[in-house]
Phi, psi and omega in degrees: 000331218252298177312332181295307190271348168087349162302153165226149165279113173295169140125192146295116179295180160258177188072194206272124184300134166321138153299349116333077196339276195266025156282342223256338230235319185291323210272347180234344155289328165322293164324287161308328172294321193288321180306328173309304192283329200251015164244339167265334146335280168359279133024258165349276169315336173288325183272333144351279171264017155265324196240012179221082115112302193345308194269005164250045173265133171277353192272174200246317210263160189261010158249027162244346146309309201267317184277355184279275189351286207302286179338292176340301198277339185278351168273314181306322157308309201288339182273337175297309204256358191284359185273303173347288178308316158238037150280292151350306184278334158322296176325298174317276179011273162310323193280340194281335197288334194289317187294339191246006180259310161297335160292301166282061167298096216294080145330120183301146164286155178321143133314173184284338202298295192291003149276007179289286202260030149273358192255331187275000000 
């Protein structure tokens, strides 16, 4: 199954380590990439069922499970990207604000003298 699908199994093997220094070096550096990789997964799922929920789905039947999951994962996507989206509209915002601000541009008012000889 694991050849098929072309997956490796991680971890420690069992038995006695190659006599070879550096299959033995590769096979444990091999290692530590994997761990890596599977503690920030890890990772994920934990702030999942700590801070959305996870670990409190009440639901029974197994497609209202899989949509509370889905659901789960589509606010956590949504949560990665919503300060992105608003910082870009925050942005506009201001620049539309810069633009409507140069259309009214405040002029002092007139003294009384230049409104004399503006009249004469």
């Amino acid at each position: 199954m694991v050849q098929r699908t072309r997956n490796r199994l991680s971890g420690v093997t069992h038995g006695r380590p190659p006599k070879d220094a550096e299959k033995n070096r590769a096979r444990r550096r091999q290692i530590r990439e994997d761990e890596g990789i599977r503690n920030a997964v890890e990772g994920k799922f934990g702030q999942a069922k700590r801070r959305y929920g996870l670990g409190r789905v009440m639901a029974r039947l197994e497609g209202s499970s899989l949509c509370v999951v889905s659901i789960t994962f589509l606010v956590m996507n949504l949560d990665r990207l919503l300060p992105l989206s608003f910082l870009r509209l925050f942005e506009w915002l201001l620049s539309e604000l810069d633009v409507i601000r140069n259309l009214f541009v405040w002029s002092p008012p007139r003294t009384a003298i230049e409104c004399r000889s503006a009249m004469t």
